[in-house]
VOGU-3710 file (C-alpha; in Angstrom, 3 decimals, decimal comma):
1> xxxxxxxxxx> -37,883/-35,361/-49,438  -40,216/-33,025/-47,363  -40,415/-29,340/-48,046  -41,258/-26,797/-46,438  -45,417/-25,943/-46,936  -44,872/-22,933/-48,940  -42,163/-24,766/-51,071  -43,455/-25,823/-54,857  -44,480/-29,426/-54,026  -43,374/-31,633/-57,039
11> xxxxxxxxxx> -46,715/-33,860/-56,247  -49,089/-30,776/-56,384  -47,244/-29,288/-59,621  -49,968/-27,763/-62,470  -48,497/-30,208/-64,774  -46,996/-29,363/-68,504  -49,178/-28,204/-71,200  -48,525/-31,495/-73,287  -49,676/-34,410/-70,840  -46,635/-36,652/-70,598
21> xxxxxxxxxx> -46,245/-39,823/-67,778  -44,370/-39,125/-64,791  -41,286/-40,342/-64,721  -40,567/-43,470/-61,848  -36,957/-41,652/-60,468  -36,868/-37,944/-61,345  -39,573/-35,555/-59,997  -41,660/-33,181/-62,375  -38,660/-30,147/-61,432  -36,089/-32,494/-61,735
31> xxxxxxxxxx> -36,795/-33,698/-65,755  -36,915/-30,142/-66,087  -33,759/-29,068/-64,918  -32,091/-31,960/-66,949  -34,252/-30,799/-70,337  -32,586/-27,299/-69,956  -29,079/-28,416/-69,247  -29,474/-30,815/-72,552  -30,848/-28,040/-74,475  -29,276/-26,581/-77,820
41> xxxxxxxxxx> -29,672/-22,628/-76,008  -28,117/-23,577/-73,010  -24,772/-25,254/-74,598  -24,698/-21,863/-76,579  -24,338/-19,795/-73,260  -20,441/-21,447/-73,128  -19,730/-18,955/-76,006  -22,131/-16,082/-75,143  -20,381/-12,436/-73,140  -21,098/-12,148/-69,403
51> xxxxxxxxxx> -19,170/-8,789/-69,379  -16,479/-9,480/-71,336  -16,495/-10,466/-74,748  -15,975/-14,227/-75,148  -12,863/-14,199/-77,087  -11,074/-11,806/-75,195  -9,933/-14,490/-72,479  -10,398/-18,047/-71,342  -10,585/-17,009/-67,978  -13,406/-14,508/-67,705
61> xxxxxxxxxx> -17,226/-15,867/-67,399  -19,273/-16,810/-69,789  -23,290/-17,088/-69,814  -22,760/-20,503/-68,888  -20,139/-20,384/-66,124  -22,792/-17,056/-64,709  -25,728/-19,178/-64,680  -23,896/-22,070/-63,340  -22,532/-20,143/-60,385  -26,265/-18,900/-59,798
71> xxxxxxxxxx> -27,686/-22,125/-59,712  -25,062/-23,178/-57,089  -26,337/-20,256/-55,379  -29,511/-20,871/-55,742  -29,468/-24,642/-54,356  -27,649/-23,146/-51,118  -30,263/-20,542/-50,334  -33,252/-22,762/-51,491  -32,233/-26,110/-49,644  -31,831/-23,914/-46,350
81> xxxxxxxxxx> -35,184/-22,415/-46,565  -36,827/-25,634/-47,222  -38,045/-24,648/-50,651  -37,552/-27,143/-53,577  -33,919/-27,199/-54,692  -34,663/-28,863/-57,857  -37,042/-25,848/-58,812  -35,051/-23,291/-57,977  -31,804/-24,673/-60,142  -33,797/-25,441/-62,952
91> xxxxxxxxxx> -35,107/-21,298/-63,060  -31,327/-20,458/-62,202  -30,390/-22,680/-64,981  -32,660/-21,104/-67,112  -32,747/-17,403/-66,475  -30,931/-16,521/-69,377  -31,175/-18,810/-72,381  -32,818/-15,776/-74,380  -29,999/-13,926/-74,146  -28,205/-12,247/-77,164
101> xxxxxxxxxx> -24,596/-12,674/-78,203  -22,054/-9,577/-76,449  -24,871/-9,996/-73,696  -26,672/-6,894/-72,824  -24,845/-4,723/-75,324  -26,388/-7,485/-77,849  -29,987/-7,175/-76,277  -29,960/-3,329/-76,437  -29,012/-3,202/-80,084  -31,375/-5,926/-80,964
111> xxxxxxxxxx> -34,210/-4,587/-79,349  -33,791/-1,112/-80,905  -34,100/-3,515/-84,119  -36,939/-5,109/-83,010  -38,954/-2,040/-81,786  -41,003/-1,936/-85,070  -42,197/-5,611/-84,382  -42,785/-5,792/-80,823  -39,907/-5,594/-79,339  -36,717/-7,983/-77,818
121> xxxxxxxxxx> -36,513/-8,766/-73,870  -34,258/-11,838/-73,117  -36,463/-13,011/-70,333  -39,390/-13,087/-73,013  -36,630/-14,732/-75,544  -36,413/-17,598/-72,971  -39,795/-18,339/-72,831  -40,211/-18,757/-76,438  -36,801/-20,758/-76,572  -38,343/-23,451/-73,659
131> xxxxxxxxxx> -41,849/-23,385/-75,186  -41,111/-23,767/-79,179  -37,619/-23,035/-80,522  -35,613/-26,134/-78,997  -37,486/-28,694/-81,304  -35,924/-32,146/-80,549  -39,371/-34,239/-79,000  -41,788/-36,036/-81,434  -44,972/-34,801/-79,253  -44,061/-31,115/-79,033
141> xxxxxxxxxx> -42,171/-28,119/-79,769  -39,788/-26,449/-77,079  -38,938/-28,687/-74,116  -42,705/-28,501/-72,202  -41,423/-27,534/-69,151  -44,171/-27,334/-65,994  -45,985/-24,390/-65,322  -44,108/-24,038/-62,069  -40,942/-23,515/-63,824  -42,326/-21,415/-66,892
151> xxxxxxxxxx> -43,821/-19,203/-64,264  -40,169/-18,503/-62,818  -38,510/-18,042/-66,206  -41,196/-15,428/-66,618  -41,079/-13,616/-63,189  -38,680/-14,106/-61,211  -37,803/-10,183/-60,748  -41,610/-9,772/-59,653  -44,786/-9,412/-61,509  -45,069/-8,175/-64,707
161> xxxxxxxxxx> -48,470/-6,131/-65,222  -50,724/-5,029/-62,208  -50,390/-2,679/-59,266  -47,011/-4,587/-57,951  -45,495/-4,193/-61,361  -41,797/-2,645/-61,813  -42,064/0,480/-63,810  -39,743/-0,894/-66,502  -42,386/-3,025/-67,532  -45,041/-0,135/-68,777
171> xxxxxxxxxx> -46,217/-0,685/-72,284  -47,431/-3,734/-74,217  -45,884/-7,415/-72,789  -42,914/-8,490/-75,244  -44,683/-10,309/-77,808  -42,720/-13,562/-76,737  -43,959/-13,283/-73,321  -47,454/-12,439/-74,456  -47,766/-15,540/-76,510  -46,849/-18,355/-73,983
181> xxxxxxxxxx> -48,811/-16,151/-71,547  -52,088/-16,833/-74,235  -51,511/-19,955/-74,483  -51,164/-20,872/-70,821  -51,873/-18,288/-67,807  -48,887/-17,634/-66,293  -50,880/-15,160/-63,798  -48,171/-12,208/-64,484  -50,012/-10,130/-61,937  -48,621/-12,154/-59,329
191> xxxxxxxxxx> -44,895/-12,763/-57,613  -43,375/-16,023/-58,294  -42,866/-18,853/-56,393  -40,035/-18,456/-53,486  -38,203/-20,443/-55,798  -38,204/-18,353/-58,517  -37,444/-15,576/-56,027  -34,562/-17,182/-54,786  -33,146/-17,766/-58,367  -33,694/-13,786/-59,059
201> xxxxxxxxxx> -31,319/-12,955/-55,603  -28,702/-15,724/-56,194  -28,106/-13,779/-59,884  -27,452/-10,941/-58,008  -25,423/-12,781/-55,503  -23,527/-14,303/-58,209  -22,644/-11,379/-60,559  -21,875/-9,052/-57,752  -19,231/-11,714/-56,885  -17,795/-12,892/-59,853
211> xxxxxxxxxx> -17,810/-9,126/-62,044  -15,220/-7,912/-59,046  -13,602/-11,130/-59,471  -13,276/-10,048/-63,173  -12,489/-7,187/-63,044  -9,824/-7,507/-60,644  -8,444/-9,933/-63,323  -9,087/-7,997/-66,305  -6,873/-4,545/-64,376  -10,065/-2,289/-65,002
221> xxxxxxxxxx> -9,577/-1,586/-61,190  -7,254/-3,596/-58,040  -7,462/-3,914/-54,878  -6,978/-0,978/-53,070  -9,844/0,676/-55,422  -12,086/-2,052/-53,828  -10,531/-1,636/-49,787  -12,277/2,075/-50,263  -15,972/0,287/-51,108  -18,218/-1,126/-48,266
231> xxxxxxxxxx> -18,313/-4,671/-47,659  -15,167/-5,022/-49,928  -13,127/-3,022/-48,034  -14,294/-4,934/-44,806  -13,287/-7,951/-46,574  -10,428/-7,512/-47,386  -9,519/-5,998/-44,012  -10,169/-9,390/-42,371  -8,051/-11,245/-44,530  -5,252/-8,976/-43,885
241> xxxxxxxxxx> -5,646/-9,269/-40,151  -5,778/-12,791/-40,019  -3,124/-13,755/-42,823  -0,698/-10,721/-42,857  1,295/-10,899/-46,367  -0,773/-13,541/-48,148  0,111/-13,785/-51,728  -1,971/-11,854/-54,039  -4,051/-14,284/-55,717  -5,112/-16,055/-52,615
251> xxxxxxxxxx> -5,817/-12,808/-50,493  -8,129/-11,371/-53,715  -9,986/-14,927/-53,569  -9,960/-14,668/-49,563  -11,570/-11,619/-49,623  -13,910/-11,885/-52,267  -15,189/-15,276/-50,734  -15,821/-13,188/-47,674  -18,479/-10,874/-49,621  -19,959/-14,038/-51,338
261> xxxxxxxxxx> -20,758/-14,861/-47,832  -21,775/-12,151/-46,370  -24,660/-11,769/-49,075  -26,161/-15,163/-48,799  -25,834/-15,153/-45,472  -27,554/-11,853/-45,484  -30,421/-12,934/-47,830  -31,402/-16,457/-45,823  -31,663/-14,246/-42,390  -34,076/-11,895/-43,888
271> xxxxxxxxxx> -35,554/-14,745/-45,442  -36,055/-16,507/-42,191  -37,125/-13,436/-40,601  -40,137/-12,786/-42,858  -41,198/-16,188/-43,426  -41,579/-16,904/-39,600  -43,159/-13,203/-39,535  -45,814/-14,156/-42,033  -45,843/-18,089/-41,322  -47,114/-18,741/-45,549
281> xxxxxxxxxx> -49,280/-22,130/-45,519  -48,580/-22,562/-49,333  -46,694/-21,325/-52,620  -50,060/-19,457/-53,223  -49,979/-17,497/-49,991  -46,269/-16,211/-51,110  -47,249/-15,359/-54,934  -50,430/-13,107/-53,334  -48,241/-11,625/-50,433  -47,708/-8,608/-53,033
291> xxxxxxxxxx> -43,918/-8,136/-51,790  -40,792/-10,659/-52,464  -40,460/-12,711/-49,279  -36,056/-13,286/-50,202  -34,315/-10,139/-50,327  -31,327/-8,454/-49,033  -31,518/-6,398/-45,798  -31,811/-2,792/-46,842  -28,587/-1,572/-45,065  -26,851/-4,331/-47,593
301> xxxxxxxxxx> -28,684/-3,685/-50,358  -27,525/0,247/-50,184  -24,152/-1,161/-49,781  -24,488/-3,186/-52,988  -25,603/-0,448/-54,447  -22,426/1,332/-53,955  -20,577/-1,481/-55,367  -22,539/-1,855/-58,382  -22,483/2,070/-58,992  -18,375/1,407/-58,678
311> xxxxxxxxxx> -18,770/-1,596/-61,195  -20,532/0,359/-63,476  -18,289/3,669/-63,614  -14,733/1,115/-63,884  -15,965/-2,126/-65,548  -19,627/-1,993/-67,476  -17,939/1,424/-68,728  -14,585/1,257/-69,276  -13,134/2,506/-72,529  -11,876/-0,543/-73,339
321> xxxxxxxxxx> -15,295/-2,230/-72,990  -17,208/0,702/-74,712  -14,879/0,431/-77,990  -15,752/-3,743/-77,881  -19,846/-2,839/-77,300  -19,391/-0,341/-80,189  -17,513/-2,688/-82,502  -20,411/-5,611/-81,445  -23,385/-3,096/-82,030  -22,384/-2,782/-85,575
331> xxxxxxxxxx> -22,131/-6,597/-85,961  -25,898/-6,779/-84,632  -27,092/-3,714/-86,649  -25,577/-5,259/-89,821  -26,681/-8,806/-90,020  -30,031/-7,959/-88,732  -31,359/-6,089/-91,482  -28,978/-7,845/-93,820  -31,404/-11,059/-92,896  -34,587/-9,233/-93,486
341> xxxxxxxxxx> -33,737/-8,037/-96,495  -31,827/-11,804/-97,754  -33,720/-14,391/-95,839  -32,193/-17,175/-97,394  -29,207/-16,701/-95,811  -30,164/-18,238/-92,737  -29,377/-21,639/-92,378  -31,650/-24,676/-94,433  -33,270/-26,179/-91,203  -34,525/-21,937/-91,044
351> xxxxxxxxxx> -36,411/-22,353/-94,370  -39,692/-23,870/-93,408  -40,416/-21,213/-90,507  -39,202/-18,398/-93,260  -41,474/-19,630/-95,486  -45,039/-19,519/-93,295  -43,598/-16,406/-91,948  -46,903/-14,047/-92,871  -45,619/-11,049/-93,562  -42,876/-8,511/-92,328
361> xxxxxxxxxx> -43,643/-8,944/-88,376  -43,139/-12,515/-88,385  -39,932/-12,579/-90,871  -38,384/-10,197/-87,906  -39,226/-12,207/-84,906  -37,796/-15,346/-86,855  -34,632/-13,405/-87,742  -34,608/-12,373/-84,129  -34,649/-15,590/-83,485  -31,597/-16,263/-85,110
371> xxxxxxxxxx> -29,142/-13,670/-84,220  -30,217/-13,791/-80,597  -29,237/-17,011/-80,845  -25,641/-16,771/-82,351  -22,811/-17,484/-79,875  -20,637/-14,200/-79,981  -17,882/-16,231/-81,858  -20,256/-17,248/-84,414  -21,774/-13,648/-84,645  -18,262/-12,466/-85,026
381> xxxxxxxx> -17,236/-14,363/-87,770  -20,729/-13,977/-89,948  -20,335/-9,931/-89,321  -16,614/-10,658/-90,940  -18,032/-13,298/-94,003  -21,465/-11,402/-94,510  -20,680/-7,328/-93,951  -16,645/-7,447/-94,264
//
């Protein structure tokens, strides 16, 4: 297959920090993308909150169905670019294995836990999943994934330290992020591959979508709340024109289709815009550009904006969903502590990493370790058998 020169070109990848033989059929992205989708983490995700808690309803999405939908996403955008499709799945795939159970309600409690011992950031928690946690090869801990993909796990929403640095990331690097970044240069100063880039706008595209689709299902808000938004309202406008008194389900997923599309249609014109603008001879030229190259036009971006502000105020805030991310908080603030305190709770195959734990700082990241990775069903019921 022939990429596009400032596509991640499988042939020219940096290679994995155990030396393994290439593989005869599958390219270096490719074995990666398969290693995360056979991983331990990422069969958790099935039972881990996108918005709503996992047992509240079959129907709503899960981590897994989210980063499935943003790897679909993610192969669209990518393949029409010219950029590596394999890559930019695999980073989709893997963008968030470190996440907690009850999703970010999990992650906030957790890392108000973790403060003390440097802290809990689920991008960082991926990283240390892929490079030591999953322990299922004979050579090496984690799955040792290339540096092409490691570098997307770890900044894929932009560079982490330096002068193009979001704010949010003042302060010391999450200690999980600071050790795979010792042990293999990650260049954090930098952007990411387009790749990577694309996998950071196709989460966007892909929660935007499916959190009205949600919510619309859920009754937090209908329809006619969403006609008064831009881009919804437009939407479902359309349908309306064109199929005058189509049955509710189908006009909701006629609509909402419609503002799928209009954001990833949005996102490859800018794309193609810059790129032939500043005509990049190589992945290299894209990580130094100091600006993402795939982004939404600013008129839809401020239009998202809207949406997400609407999201936030009916869905991400409802009193129905506070009361759950209270309830969940007190699971997370119980069993952590409960852990440090009675380490030999954890599970047996837990005891030889509690044991070389050297001191109190390593005893919390392994305990971290552990409830971060607890499905929210699992996390449920050892709140219920553990704290009553």
């Amino acid at each position: 297959m022939t990429f596009a020169p400032y596509a991640c070109q499988p042939d020219a990848s940096r290679g994995r920090l155990f030396d393994e033989r290439m593989s005869s059929f599958r390219s270096p992205f490719q074995r990666d993308r398969d290693r995360i989708i056979h991983s331990s983490a990422f069969r958790r995700l099935k039972h881990k909150t996108q918005v709503f808690v996992e047992h509240e309803g079959d129907y709503y999405r899960t981590r897994l169905t989210h980063s499935i939908e943003v790897a679909q996403v993610a192969r669209t955008i990518s393949g029409v670019l010219g950029l590596n499709t394999d890559l930019a799945e695999c980073i989709a795939l893997a963008h968030d294995l470190g996440h907690t159970p009850f999703g970010h309600t999990g992650e906030d409690a957790l890392a108000a836990l973790m403060a003390p011992y440097g802290g809990f950031d689920h991008n960082a928690q991926a990283l240390r999943i892929v490079t030591r946690l999953e322990r299922h090869y004979a050579d090496f801990d984690g799955l040792n994934l290339t540096w092409e993909s490691l570098e997307g796990i770890a900044k894929h929403n932009g560079p982490v330290i330096g002068p193009n640095a979001d704010a949010k990331h003042a302060g010391p690097l999450p200690y999980a992020l600071a050790e795979v970044n010792a042990m293999w240069d990650l260049e954090l100063h930098t952007h990411a591959s387009a790749e990577a880039q694309v996998a950071a706008i196709a989460d966007d595209v892909a929660y935007s979508h499916h959190d009205l689709h949600d919510g619309l299902r859920s009754g937090l808000f209908d329809e006619a709340d969403l006609m008064e938004l831009p881009v919804t309202g437009p939407a479902f406008d359309e349908v309306d024109r064109l199929f005058p008194g189509l049955e509710k389900m189908r006009r909701r997923h006629e609509a909402l289709r419609r503002v799928f599309g209009r954001m990833v249609e949005d996102v490859i014109a800018v794309a193609q815009g810059r790129l032939e603008a500043s005509q990049p001879k190589s992945v290299d030229e894209i990580r130094a550009m100091g600006t993402t190259i795939i982004r939404f036009s600013k008129p839809l971006y401020q239009e998202l904006k809207a949406i997400r502000s609407f999201l936030f105020t009916r869905m991400y805030r409802a009193p129905s969903v506070v009361v759950m991310r209270k309830e969940v908080t007190q699971v997370v603030n119980g069993l952590f502590p409960l852990f440090m305190a009675r380490p030999e709770l954890l599970p047996s195959e837990w005891r030889h990493d509690i044991d070389a734990a050297q001191g109190e700082v390593e005893l919390a990241r392994i305990v971290a370790d552990y409830v971060s990775g607890m499905t929210d069903r699992f996390a449920l019921q050892e709140g219920q058998r553990l704290l009553g």
